[in-house]
C-alpha positions as CSV (number, residue, x, y, z in Angstrom):
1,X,65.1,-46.2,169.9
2,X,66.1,-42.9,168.6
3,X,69.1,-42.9,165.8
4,X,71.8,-40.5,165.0
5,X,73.7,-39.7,161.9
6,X,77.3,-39.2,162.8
7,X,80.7,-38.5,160.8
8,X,84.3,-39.6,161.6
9,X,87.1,-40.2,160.4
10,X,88.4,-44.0,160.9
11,X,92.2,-45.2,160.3
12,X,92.1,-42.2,157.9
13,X,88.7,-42.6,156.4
14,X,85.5,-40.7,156.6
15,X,82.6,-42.6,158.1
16,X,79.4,-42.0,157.7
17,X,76.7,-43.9,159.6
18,X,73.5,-43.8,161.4
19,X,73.2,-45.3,165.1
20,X,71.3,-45.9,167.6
21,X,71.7,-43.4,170.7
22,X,73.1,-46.3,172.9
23,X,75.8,-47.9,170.5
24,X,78.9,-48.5,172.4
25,X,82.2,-47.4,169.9
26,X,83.4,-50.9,170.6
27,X,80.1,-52.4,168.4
28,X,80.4,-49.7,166.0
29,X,83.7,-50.3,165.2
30,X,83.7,-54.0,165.1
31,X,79.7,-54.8,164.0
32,X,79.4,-51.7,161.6
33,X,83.3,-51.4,160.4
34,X,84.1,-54.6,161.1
35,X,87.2,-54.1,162.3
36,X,87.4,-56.8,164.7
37,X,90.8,-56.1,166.3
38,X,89.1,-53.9,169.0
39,X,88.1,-56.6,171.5
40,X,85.6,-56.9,173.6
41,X,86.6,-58.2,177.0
42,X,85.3,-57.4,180.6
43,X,82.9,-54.4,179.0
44,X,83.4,-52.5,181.8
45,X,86.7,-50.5,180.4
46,X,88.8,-52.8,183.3
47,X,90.7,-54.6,180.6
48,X,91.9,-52.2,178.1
49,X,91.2,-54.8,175.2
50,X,88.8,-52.5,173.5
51,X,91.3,-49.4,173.7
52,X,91.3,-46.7,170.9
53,X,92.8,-43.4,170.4
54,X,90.1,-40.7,170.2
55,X,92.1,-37.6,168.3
56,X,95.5,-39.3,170.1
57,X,94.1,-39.9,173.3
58,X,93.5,-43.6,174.7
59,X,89.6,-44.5,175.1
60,X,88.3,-47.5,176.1
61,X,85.8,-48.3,173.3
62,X,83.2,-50.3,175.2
63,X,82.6,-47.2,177.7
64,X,81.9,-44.6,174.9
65,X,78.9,-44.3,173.1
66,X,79.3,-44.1,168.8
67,X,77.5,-40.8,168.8
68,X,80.5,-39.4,171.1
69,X,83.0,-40.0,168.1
70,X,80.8,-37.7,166.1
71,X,83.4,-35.1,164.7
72,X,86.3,-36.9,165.7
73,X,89.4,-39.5,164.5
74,X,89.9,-42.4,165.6
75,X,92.6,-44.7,165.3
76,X,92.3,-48.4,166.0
77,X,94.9,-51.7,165.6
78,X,93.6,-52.2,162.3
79,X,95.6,-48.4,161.8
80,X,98.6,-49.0,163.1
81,X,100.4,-50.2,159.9
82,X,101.2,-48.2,156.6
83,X,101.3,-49.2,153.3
84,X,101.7,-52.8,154.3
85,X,104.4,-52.2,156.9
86,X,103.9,-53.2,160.4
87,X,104.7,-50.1,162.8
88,X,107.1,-50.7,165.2
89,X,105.5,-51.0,167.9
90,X,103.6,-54.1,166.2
91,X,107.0,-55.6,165.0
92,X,108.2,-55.2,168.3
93,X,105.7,-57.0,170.3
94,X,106.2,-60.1,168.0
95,X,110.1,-60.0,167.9
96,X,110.3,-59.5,172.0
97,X,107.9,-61.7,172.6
98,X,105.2,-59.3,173.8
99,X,102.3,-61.1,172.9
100,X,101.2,-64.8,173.2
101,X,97.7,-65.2,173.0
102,X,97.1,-61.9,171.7
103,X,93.6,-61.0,172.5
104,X,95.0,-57.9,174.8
105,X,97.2,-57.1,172.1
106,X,95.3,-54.7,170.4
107,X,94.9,-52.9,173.6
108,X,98.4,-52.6,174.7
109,X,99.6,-51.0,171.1
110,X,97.2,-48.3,171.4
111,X,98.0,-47.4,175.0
112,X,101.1,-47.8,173.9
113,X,101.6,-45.7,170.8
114,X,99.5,-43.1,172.9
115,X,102.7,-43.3,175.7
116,X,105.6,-43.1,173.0
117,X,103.5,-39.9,171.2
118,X,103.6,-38.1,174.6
119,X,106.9,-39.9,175.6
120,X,109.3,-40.7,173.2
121,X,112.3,-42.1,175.3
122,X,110.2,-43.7,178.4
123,X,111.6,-45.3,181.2
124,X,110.6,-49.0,182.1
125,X,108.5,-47.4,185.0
126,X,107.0,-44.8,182.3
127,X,105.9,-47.8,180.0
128,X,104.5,-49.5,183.3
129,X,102.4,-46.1,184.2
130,X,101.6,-45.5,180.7
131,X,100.0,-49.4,180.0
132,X,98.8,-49.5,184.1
133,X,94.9,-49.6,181.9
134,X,95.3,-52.8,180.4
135,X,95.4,-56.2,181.5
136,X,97.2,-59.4,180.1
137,X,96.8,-62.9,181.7
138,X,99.5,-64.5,179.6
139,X,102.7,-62.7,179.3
140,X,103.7,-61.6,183.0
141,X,104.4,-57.9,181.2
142,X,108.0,-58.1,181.5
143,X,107.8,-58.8,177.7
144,X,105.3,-55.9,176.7
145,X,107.4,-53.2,178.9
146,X,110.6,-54.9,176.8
147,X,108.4,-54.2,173.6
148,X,107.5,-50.8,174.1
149,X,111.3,-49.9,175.4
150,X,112.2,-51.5,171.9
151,X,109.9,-49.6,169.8
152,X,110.6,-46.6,171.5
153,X,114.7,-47.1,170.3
154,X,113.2,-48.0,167.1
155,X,111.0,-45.0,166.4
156,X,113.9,-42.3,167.9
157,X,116.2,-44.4,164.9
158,X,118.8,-45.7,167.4
């Protein structure tokens, strides 16, 4: 199988790395980087676990090949926090009670901080558009919209 040097910049950092032509982002970044808070769920991008912004815009990780990236930034969960403070978007979801197992988590905040980039002061129904990619079995989403709503607040400094 043929391989492919490629360059990005991760969570601020340049990568460098060699990979096979058929390397789905989602491996790269959890197998090669190890950043594990990009989860694999249904692998067919139906889930949003595996969501990632790709210079700002939401990708689902496990439908792009690592040779796509080359060139490009990407920001997973793992880059969400800054100098050891939670963004709020992350504190939200814990204080509002937008998470409970967690394993979509990861998911929702980078839809998420994509949405309140593009739309700073969303509606509920904005939030539900702007997350309508990712699935949760545990929380009902009246929690993660809640979340989002409160981070928004947050980030705008009301």
């Amino acid at each position: 199988m043929s391989k492919h040097c490629i360059t990005l910049t991760v969570n601020g950092e340049t990568q460098q790395a060699e990979v096979p032509a058929r390397r789905m982002l989602s491996d790269f970044l959890r197998d090669d980087l190890h950043l594990t808070g990009t989860k694999r769920g249904c692998e067919t991008g139906t889930c949003g676990a595996c969501s990632v912004l790709v210079d700002g815009e939401v990708v689902k990780s496990c439908l792009s090949l690592a040779v796509q990236a080359d060139g490009r930034h990407i920001t997973t969960v793992e880059g969400l926090a800054q100098n050891g403070q939670l963004h709020p978007l992350q504190e939200s979801f814990m204080n509002c009670g937008g998470l409970q197992c967690g394993y979509c988590t990861p998911g929702f905040l980078m839809s998420a901080c994509a949405l309140l980039e593009a739309c700073p002061n969303p509606t509920p129904e904005q939030v539900r558009e702007g997350l309508n990619g990712n699935l949760c079995r545990c929380t009902g989403y009246t929690q993660i919209v809640e979340s989002v709503l409160d981070a928004a607040e947050k980030m705008r400094g009301n």
